[in-house]
C-alpha positions as CSV (number, residue, x, y, z in Angstrom):
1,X,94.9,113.5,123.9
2,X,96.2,114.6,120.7
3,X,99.5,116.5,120.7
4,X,97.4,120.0,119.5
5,X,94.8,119.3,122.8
6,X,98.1,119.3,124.6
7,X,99.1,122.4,123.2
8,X,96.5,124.1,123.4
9,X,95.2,123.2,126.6
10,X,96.5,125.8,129.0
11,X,94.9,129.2,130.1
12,X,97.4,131.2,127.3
13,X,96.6,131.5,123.6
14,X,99.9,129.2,122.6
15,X,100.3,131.6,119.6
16,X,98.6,134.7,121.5
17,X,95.5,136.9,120.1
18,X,96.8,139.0,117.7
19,X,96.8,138.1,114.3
20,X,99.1,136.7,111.7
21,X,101.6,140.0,110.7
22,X,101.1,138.5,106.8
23,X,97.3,139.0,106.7
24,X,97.1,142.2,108.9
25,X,99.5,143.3,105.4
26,X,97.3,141.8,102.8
27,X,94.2,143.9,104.5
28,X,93.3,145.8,101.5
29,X,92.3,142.2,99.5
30,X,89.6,141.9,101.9
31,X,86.2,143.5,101.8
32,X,83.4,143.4,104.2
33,X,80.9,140.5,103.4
34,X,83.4,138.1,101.9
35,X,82.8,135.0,102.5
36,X,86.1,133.1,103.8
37,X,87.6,130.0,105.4
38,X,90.1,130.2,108.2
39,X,91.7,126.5,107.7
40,X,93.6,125.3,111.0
41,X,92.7,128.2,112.4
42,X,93.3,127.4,116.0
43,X,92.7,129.6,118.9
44,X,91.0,131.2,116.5
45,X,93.4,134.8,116.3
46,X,93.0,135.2,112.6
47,X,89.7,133.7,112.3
48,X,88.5,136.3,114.9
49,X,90.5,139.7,113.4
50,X,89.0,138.0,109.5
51,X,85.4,138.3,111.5
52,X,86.2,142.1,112.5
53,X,87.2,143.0,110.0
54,X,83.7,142.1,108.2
55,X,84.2,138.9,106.5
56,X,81.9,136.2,107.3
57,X,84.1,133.0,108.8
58,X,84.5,129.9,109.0
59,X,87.1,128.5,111.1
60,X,87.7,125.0,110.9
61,X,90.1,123.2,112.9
62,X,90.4,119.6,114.3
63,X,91.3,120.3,117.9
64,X,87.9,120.5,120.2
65,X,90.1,122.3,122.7
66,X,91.7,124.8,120.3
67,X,87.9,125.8,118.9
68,X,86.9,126.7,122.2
69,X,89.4,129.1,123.1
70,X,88.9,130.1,119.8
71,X,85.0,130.6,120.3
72,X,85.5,132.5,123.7
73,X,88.1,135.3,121.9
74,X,85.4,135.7,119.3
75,X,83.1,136.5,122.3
76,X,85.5,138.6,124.0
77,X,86.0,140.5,120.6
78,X,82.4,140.9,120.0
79,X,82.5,139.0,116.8
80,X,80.3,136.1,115.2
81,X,81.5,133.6,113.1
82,X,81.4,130.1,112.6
83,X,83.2,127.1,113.5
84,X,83.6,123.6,112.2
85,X,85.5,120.8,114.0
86,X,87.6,118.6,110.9
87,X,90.8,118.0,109.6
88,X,91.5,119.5,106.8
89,X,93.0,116.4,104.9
90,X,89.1,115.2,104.8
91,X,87.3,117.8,104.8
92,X,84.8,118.2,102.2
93,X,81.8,121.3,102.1
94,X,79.5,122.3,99.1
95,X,80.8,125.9,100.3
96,X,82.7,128.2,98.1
97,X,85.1,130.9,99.6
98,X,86.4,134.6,98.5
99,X,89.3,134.2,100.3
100,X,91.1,131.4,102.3
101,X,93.4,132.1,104.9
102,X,96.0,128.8,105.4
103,X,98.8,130.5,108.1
104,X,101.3,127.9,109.0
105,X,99.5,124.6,108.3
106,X,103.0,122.4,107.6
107,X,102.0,119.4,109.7
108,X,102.5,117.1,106.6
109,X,104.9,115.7,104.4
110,X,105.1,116.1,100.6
111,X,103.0,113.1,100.2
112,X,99.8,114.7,101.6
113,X,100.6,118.3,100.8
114,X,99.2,118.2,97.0
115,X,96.0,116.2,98.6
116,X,96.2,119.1,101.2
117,X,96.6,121.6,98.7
118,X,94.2,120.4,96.0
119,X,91.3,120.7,99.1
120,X,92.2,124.6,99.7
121,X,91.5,124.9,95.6
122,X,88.2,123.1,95.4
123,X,86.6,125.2,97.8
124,X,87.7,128.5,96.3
125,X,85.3,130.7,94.3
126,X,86.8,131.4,91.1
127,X,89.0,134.1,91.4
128,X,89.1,133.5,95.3
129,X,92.2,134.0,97.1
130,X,94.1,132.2,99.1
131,X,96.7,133.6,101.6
132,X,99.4,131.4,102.5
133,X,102.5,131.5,105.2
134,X,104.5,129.2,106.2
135,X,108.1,128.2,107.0
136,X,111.1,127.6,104.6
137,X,114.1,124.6,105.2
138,X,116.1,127.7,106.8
139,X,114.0,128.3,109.6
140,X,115.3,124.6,110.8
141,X,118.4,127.0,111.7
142,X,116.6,129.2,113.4
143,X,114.5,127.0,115.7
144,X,111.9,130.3,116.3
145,X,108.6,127.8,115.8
146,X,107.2,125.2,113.4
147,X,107.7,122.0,112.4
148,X,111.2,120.5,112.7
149,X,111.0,118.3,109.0
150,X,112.2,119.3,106.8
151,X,110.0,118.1,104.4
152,X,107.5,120.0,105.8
153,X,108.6,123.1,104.7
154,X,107.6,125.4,101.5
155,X,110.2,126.8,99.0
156,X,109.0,129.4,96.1
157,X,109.7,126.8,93.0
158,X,107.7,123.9,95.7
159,X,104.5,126.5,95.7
160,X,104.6,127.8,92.1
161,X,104.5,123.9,91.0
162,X,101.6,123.0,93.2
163,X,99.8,126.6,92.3
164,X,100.7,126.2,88.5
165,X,97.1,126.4,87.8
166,X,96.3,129.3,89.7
167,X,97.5,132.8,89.5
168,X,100.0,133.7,91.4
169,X,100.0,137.3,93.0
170,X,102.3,137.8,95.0
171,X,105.6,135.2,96.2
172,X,107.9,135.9,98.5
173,X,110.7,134.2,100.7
174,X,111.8,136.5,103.5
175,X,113.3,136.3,106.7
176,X,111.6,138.6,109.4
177,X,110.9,138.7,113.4
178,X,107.7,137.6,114.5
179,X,106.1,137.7,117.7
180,X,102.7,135.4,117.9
181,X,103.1,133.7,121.4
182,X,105.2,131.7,122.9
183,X,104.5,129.3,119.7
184,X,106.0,131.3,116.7
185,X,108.6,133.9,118.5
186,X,111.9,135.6,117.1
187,X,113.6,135.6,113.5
188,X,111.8,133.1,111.4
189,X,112.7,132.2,107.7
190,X,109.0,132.7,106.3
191,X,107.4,132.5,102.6
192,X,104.4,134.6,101.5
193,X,102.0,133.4,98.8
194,X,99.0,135.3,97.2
195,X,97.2,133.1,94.5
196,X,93.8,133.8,92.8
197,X,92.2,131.0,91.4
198,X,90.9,131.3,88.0
């Protein structure tokens, strides 16, 4: 069993059901009938609020045991969407998104992230955005959730190198408490990118 079956696999949402404090912010770039792609989306929390809100979803993840949580809180929510099991590093679709939603996806190193990165881009519409948190080195102080390498983790000048060729709306290093499950809990040392491809 993989270590995200593992985590995933008890009754609890690991990272609970509400979703990401980031997008809830970014609400008024959405508009109903959007098309958009919720990329390690998990237990499916912002996959599921994307979906009520009126965008039509995709959430892709690689964990079978992740998705189905993930499909029963879109049932309990009285939303449709759909889902895809891949990883993301291989993941290829002749789909084009308005928006992508990538919230905390660090599970590798700087030799996969531009391979990582350059898959979000492809499958963006032009000017489709992406909206992307994650974890800077300083959260390694604060121990609150994600990964514990450090070369996992995002800096501004890191993002605005591997986004050079998109436009970047909105960058920003901060630190603030969260509270999604028992997985992401307490001060955290976050970074908040907008970018609109072009």
């Amino acid at each position: 069993m993989s270590i995200w079956n593992e985590r995933y696999a008890g009754e609890e949402y690991f990272y609970g059901t509400e979703p990401n404090a980031f997008l809830v912010a970014k609400k008024s770039l959405l508009k109903s009938g959007m098309s958009c792609l919720a990329v390690a989306d998990g237990e499916g929390r912002n996959g599921v609020w994307l979906a009520e809100q009126g965008l039509n979803v995709l959430s892709l993840d690689a964990s079978p045991v992740a998705q189905a949580k993930a499909q029963q809180l879109a049932q309990s929510r009285g939303v449709a969407m759909r889902f895809e099991q891949a990883d993301l590093l291989g993941w290829r679709s002749e789909e084009r998104f308005d928006v992508i939603a990538a919230i905390f996806i660090q599970f590798v190193g700087p030799d996969l992230r531009p391979i990582q990165f350059e898959n979000l881009k492809r499958h963006l519409k032009p000017g489709g955005l992406l909206l992307l948190q994650g974890y800077t080195p300083r959260q390694l102080e604060f121990k609150t959730g994600g990964p514990s390498q450090l070369e996992n983790l995002y800096t501004e000048a890191m993002l605005r190198e591997l986004y050079v060729d998109m436009e970047i709306v909105h960058l920003r290093e901060h630190d603030s408490v969260i509270q999604e499950g028992t997985g992401h809990s307490g001060q955290s040392a976050l970074i908040d990118l907008v970018a609109r491809a072009r």
